[in-house]
N, C-alpha and C positions, 0 to 999 in steps of 0.2 A: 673619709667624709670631708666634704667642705666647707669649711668654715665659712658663714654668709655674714658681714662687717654689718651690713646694716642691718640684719636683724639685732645683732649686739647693741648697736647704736641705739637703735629704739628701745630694748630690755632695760641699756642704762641709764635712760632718760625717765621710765618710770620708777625703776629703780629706790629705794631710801638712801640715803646716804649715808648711813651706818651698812646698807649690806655692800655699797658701789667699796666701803673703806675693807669690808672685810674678805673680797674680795681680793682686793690689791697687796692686800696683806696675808693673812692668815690661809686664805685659799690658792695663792699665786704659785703656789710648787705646780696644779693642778690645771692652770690658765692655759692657753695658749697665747704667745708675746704678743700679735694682733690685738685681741681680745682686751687686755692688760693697757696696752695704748688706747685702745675708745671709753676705758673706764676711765681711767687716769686724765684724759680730755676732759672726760663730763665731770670729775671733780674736780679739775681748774673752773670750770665754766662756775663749778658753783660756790665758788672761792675757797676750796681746801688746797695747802699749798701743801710743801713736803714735810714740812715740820709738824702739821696735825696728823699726817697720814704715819710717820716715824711713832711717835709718840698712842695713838690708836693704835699701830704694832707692837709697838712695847706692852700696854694694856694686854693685848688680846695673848700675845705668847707667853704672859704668866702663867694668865690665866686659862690656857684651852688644853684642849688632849690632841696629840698627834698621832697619827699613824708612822709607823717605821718608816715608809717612803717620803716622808715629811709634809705629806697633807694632814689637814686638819680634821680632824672627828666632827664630823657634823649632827644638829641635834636630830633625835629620831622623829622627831614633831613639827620642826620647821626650820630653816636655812641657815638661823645662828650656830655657832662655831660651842661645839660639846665643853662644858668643863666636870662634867660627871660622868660617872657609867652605875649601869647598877639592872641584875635581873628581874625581868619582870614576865606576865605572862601574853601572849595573842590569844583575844578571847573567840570564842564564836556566839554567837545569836540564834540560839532553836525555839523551834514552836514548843508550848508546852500548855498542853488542857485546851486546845483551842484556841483563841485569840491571845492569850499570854504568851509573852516570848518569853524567855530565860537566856542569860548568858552562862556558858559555859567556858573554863580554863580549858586550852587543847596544847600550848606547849609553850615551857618555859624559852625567853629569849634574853637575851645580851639585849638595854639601852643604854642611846647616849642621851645626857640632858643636858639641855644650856641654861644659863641662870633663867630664866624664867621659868622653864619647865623641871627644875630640878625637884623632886619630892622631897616634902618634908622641910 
């Protein structure tokens, strides 16, 4: 598959600036080098030089969970980098008596949480 730059270009324009850093960092085993070059532009552009992007890496590899290939564990909720794990279940949604739904438990799973979504 091909990599299209200006799609990237435009992604890291809307982009936050905490995901364009974690990205560069925490995610970059996972990047492709192209890709890693239009991030790393857009955060010059937005005056992050190398010393916040170091130092955001230090934070972040404290604190995150890896994968053995040395990608980062991403949360199961949204695109920050996991610093928990922990089981829980995929529920389902059925009719019950008519217009009442009910959620039901259908199987226990493996998540990752990042500090915002971590339980508890």
């Amino acid at each position: 598959m091909r990599l299209d730059l200006e799609r990237v270009r435009d992604n890291a324009r809307q982009a936050t600036t905490e995901d364009l850093l974690d990205r560069v960092t925490v995610y970059r085993a996972g990047m492709e080098p192209e890709a890693l070059d239009v991030i790393e532009d857009e955060l010059r552009v937005r005056g992050i030089d190398g010393a916040a992007i170091e130092a955001h890496a230090a934070q972040r590899e404290m604190a995150s969970l890896f994968h053995p290939d040395g990608t980062a564990a991403m949360c199961s909720f949204c695109r920050r980098p996991a610093v928990a794990q922990g089981w829980g279940w995929h529920w389902l949604s059925v009719p019950f008596r008519g217009r009442r739904w009910r959620l039901l438990p259908l199987v226990p799973c493996r998540f990752s949480y990042c500090a915002e979504h971590r339980p508890g």
